[in-house]
C-alpha positions in Angstrom: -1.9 18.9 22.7 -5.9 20.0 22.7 -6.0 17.5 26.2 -5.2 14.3 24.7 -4.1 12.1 26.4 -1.6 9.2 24.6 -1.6 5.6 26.5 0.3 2.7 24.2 -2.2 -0.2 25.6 0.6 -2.5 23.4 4.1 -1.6 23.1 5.3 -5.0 21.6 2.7 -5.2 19.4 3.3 -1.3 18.2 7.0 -2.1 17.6 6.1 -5.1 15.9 3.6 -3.0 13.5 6.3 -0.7 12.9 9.0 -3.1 12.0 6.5 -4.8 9.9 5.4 -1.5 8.0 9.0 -0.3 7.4 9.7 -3.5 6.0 6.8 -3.3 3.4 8.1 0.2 2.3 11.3 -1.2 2.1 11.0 -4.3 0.0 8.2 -2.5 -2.4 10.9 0.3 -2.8 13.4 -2.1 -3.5 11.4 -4.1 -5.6 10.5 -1.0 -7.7 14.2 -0.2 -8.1 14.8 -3.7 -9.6 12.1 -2.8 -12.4 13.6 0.3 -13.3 17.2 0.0 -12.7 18.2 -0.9 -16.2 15.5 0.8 -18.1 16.1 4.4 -19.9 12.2 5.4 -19.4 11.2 4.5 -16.0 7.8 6.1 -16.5 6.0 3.2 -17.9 6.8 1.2 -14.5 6.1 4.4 -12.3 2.5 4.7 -14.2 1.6 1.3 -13.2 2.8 1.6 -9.5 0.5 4.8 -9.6 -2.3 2.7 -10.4 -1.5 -0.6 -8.6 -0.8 0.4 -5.2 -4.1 2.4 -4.6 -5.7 -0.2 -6.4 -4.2 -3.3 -4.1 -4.7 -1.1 -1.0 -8.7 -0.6 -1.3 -9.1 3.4 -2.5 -10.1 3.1 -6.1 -14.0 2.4 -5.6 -14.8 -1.3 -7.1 -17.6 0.9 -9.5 -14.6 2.4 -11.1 -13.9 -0.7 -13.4 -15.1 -4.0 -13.4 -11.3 -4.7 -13.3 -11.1 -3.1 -10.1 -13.8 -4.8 -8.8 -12.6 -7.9 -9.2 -9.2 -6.9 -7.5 -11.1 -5.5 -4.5 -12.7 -8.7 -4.1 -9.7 -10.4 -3.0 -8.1 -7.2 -1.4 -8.1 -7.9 2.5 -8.9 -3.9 2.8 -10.7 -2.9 0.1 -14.6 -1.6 1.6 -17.3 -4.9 0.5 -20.8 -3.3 -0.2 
């Protein structure tokens, strides 16, 4: 499409990032399901996820909250200025 061209310079290493990324989804889901299983309001866990996730992952800027700040310092993805 457009004239790209696709070349996998590492198909082991692809697969491997794959299986490793499905299994993330799938253990956060899971764990997620543990939390609200038993629980008749599940929105109090799914409003924390909502904020922990982008938070863990680096996409809340650390001059949000000096909270978040301190989270992205440790965060192995979060932008360092």
């Amino acid at each position: 499409m457009f004239g790209l061209a696709i070349s996998i310079k590492d198909p082991i290493l692809l697969t491997a990032s794959i299986i490793l990324a499905s299994l993330q989804l799938l253990f956060i889901s899971t764990i997620y399901a543990m939390l609200v299983i038993r629980l008749r309001s599940n929105w109090v866990i799914t409003d924390i996820m909502q904020f922990l996730m982008p938070t863990l992952g680096g996409l809340i800027p650390s001059e949000a909250s000096k909270y978040v700040m301190a989270i992205n310092e440790y965060s192995p993805i979060a932008i360092h200025s």
